[in-house]
N, C-alpha and C positions, 0 to 999 in steps of 0.2 A: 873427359866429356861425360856428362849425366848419362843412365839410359834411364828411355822412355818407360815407366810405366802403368798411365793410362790405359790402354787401348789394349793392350797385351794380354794372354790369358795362359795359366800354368801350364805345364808341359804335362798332359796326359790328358786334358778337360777338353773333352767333347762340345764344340760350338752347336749354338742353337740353332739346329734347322730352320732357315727365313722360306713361311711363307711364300708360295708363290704369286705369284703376279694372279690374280682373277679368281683363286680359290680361297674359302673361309675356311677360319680354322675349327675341327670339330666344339661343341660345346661341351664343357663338363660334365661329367654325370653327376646331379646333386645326392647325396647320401639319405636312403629313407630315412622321414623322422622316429623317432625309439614310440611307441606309442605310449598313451599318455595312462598313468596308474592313477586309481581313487588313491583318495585320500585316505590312508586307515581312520576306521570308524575307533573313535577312542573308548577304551574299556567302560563299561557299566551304560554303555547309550542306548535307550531303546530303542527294540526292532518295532517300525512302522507296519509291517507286513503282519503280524501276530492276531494283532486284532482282524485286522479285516478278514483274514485267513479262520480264526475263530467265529465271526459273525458269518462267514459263507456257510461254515456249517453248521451253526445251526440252524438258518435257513432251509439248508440241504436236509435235515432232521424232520424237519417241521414240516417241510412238502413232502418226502416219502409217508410222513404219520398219515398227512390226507391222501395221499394215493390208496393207502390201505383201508382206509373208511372209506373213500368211496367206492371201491370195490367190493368192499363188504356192504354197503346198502344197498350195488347192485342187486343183492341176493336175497335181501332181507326184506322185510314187510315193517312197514315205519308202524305201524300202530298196535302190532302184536309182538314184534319183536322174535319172530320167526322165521324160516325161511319162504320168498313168494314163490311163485310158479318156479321162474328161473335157478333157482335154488333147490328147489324139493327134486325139479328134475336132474340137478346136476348130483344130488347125493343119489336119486337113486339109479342114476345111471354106474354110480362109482358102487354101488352095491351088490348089482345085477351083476357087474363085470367081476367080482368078487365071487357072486354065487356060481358063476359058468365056473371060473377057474375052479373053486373050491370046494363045490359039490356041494354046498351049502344051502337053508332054504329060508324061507322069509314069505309076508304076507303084504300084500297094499290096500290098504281100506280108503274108503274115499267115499266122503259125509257129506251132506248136503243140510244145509241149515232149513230148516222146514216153514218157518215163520216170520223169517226176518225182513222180508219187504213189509207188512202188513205194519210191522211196530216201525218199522223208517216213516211211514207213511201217517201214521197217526202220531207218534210223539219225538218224530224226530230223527236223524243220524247220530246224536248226539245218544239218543236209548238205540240206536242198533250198534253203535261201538261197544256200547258198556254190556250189551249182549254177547256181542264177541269176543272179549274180551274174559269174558266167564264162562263161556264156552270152553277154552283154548285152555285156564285154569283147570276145568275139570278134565280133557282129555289129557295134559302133564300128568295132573293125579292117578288116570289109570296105565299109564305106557311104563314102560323101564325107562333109564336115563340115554341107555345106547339105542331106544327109537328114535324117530324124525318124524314131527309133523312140520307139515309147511299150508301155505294157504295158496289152491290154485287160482282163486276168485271172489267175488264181491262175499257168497256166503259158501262157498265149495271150499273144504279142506280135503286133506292126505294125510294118512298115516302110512310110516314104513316100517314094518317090524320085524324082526329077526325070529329065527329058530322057531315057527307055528307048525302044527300040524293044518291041516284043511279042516276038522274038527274045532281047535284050538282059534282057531282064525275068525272063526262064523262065532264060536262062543265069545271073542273079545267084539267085535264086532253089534252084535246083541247088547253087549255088558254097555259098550260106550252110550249108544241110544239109551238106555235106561237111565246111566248118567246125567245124561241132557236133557231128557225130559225133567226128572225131577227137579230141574232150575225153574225156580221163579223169579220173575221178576216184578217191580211196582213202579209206574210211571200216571202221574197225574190222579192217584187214587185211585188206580184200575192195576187189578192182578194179572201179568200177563206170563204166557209159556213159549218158549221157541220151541224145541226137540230138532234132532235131526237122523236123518235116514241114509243106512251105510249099505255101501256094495265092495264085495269083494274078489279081490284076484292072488291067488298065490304065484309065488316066485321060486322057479325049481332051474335047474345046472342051463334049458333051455331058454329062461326067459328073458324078453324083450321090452325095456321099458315103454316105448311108445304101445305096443299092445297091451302091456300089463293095465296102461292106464285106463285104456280104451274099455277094455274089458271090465275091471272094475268101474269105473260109471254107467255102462250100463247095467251092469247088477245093483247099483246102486239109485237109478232110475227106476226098474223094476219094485226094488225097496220101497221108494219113495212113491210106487202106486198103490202097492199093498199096503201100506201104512194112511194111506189117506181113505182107500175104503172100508178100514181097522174104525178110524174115527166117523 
């Protein structure tokens, strides 16, 4: 007789546990997918990123340049090319602060334009620029290169000078007014003079620029009465 073998299973083989009645069988655990690689980029292909990475900076170049112009015009006086108020104050506060530490001394003059509404008024803004303008030329001419003028107002300038005596100080002082008067000027066929009238304050280990200024205009108000009853 045959034997059966169908249904039979080898002599050591573990039958498959059935299932029971009313329970499901767990589900697989599917295997994470491997994640997906670029494609290598094939030798000699340009990089996309280069340029734009390039034009960001010089973008970035170009708006720092104007951050520093504009900062520096904060300071500056557009039509003389000097330091304005805000300017002349911030150097000579960095100088003052210099003088205290370093025992150091220095002079602040501070001029007053004597005639310059009168020429706006008759020939113009146009001849009281080109006044100041000639002005500002002859006080360059008399200072050192490590002074500082700046312009605190319409016709008010500053000078800041190093290493004066009180002597020294009143004699430059003097010197500048003599300067300015000798400008002439000629507008519409008429000979005209500004001058101006200077007051002074010196700056010693104690001093103060808010005072220093104060003090110097009004010396230079004073100036500016004595020289009108002069003329």
């Amino acid at each position: 007789m045959k034997k059966k073998t169908g249904g039979t299973a080898p002599k050591g083989a573990k039958k498959a546990a059935k299932p029971r009645k009313g329970v499901k069988p767990a589900p697989r655990r599917a295997r994470p997918a491997k994640p997906a690689t670029a494609a290598p980029r094939p030798p000699g292909a340009p990089d996309d990123a280069k340029p734009a990475i390039r034009r960001l900076r010089a973008q970035l170049a170009r708006a720092l340049d104007r951050v520093e112009e504009l900062q520096a015009s904060a300071h500056t006086d557009f039509l003389l090319n000097i330091p304005n108020r805000r300017g002349f104050e911030r150097e000579l506060q960095r100088s003052i602060s210099y003088i205290n530490r370093y025992h150091a001394s220095g002079a602040l003059i501070v001029l007053d334009v004597d005639r310059l509404k009168p020429i706006n008024d008759a020939f113009g803004h146009a001849a009281g620029d080109q006044v100041l303008k000639a002005i500002v030329a002859t006080l360059s001419r008399e200072v050192r290169a490590s002074d500082v003028i700046g312009r605190l107002g319409g016709d008010e300038f500053a000078l800041l000078l190093w290493n004066l005596s009180e002597t020294d100080a009143r004699a430059k002082a003097a010197a500048l007014e003599q300067a300015v008067d000798a400008l002439s000027f000629r507008f519409r066929g008429r000979t005209v003079t500004a001058g101006v009238s200077a007051g002074v304050a010196l700056l010693g280990p104690h001093a103060d620029a808010g005072r220093a200024l104060e003090e110097a205009d009004r010396a230079m108000y004073v100036r500016k009465a004595q020289r009108r009853h002069e003329l």
